[in-house]
C-alpha positions in Angstrom: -10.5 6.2 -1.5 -12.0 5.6 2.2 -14.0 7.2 5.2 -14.0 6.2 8.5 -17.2 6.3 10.8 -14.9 5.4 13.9 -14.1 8.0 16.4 -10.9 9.8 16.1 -7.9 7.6 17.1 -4.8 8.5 19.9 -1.9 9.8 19.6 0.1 6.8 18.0 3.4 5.8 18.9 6.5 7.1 16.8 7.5 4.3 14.5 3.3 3.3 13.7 3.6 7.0 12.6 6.1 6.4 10.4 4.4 3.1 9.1 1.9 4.7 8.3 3.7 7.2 6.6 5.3 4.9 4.2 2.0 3.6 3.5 0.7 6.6 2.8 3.5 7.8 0.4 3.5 4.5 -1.7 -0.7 5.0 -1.7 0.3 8.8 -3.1 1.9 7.5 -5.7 0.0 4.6 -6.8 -3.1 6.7 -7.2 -1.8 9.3 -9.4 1.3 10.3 -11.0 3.0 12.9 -8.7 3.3 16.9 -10.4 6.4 18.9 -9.7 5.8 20.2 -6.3 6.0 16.2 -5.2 8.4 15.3 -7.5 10.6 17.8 -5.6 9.5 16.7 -2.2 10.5 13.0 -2.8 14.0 14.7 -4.2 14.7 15.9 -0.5 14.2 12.6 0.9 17.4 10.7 2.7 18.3 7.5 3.4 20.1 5.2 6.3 22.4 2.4 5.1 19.3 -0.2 5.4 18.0 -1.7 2.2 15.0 -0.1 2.6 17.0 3.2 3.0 19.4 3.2 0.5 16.1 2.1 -1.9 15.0 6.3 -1.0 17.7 7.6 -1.5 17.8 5.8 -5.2 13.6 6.8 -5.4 15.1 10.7 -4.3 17.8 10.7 -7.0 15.1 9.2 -9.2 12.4 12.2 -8.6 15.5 15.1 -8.9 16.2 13.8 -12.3 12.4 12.8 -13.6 10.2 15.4 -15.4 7.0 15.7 -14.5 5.2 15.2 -17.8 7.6 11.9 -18.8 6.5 10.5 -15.4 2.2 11.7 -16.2 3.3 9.9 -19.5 4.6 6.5 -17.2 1.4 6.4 -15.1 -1.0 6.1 -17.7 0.9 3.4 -19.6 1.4 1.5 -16.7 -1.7 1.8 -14.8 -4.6 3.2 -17.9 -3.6 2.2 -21.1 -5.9 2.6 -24.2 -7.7 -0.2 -23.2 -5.9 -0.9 -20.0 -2.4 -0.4 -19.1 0.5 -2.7 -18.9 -0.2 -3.7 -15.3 -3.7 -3.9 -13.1 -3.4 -3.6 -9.9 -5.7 -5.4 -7.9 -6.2 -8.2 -5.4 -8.7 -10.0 -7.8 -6.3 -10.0 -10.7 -3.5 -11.1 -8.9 -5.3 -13.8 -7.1 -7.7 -15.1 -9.5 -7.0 -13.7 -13.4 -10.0 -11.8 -13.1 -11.1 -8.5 -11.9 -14.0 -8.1 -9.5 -13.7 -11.1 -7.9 -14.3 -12.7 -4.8 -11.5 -11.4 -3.3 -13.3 -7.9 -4.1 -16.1 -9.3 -2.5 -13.8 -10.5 0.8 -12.4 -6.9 1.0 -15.5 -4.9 0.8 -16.9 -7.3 3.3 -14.1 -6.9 5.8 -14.6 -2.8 5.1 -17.7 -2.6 6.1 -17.1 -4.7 9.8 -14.2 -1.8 9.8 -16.7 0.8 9.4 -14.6 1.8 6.4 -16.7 3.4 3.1 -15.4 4.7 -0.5 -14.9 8.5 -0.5 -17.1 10.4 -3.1 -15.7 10.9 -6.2 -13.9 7.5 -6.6 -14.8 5.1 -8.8 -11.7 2.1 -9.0 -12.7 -1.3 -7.3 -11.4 -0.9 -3.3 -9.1 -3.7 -4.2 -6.6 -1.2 -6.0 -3.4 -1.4 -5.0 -3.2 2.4 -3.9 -7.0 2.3 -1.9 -5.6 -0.6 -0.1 -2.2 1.3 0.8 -4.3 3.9 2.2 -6.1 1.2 4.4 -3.0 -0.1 5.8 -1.5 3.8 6.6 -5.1 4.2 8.3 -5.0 1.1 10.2 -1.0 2.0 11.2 -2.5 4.9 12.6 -5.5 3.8 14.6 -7.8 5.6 12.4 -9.3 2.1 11.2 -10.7 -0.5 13.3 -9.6 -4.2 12.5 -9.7 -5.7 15.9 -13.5 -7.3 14.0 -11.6 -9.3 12.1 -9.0 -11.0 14.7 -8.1 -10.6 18.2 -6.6 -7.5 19.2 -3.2 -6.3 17.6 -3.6 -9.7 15.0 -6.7 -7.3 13.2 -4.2 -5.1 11.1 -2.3 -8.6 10.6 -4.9 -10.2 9.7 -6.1 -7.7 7.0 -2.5 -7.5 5.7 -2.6 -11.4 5.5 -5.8 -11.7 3.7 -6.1 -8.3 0.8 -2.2 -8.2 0.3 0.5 -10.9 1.3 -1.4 -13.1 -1.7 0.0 -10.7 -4.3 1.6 -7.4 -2.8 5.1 -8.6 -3.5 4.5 -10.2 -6.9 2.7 -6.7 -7.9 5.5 -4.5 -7.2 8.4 -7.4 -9.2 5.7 -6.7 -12.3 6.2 -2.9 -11.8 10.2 -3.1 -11.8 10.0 -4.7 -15.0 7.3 -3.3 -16.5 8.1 -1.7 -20.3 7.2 1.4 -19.2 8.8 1.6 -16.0 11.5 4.2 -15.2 10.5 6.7 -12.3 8.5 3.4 -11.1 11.0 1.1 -11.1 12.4 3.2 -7.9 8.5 2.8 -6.7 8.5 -0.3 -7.0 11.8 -1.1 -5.3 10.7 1.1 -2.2 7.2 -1.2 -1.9 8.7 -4.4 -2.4 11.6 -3.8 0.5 8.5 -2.0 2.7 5.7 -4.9 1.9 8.7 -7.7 2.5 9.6 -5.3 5.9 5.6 -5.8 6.9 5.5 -9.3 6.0 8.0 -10.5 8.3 6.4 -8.4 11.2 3.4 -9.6 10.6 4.6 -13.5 10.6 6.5 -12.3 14.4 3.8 -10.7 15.5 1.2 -14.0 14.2 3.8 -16.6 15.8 3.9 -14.4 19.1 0.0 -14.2 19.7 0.2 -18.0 18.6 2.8 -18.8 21.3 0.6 -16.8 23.8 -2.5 -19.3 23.5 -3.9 -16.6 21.3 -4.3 -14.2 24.3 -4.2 -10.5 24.5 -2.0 -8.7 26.9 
């Protein structure tokens, strides 16, 4: 979905990495509906006795079982439809009943202070649920610059608060129920424990740089 013009980014520290990881895997999967080969990867993946744990190892058990061409056939009823699919997922939907919003026109402003551009060959609005996944794994991992839109570390905050705590959460309770749903419903379970995860965080890490007269250290 997106190109940086920023310089390359640091090494990042270990559990950023694997934020960004998570983002990036939840991006993978709502972009396209995974073949085979990743069907198989996400059946190798393990999980701790956390919520967010034991919803992988369900996602795991999920992918061991799915085939490949029922979960092609999920992904374009969900997300394509004739017509549309049963869910759309974007911002401007979520937040206004309409696509192509201002909240389109929020996000695509905010990009461009990032130095962050659409990638050739892809057409959805940036607010998609998957281009803005991809965002936050980018921003997790230095490779995006958000400090434009706040001060310091409250940047990545700050985007989260404004293109995805509005609706990130209600999105992926839609996908768990969704008709269609059956590989997805394990999706949908590992993005609404990760989002909720982020949400907190960011709500520490907002009420810290509050309690610090808003300075950086």
């Amino acid at each position: 979905m997106i190109a940086s013009t920023a310089p390359a980014a640091p090494a990042r520290p270990d559990h950023e990495v694997l934020r960004s990881q998570q983002w990036a895997l939840l991006a993978s999967l709502l972009v396209a509906a995974p073949d085979r080969d990743a069907l198989d990867l996400l059946a190798g993946l393990t999980g701790d006795e956390t919520a967010l744990g034991q919803a992988y190892a369900v996602l795991a058990r999920t992918a061991a079982e799915a085939d490949a061409e029922d979960v092609a056939r999920e992904f374009f009823e969900l997300f394509v439809g004739v017509g549309r699919g049963e869910l759309l997922p974007f911002a401007s939907f979520y937040i206004t009943g309409f696509l192509n919003e201002r909240p389109l026109a929020d996000l695509r402003h905010d990009l461009q202070l990032m130095g962050v551009e659409r990638a050739e060959g892809r057409f959805e609005p940036e607010d998609h649920i998957a281009s803005l996944s991809e965002i936050m794994a980018g921003l997790a991992m230095g490779e995006f610059d958000a400090s434009v839109l706040g001060c310091g570390a409250a940047g990545e905050a700050g985007f989260f608060a404004r293109h995805l705590a509005p609706w990130v959460g209600q999105f992926f309770d839609d996908l768990a129920v969704a008709p269609s749903a059956r590989f997805y419903r394990a999706v949908a379970e590992v993005g609404r424990i990760f989002t909720d995860i982020e949400t907190r965080a960011f709500e520490l890490e907002a009420a810290a740089h509050r309690g610090s007269g808003g300075r950086t250290v």
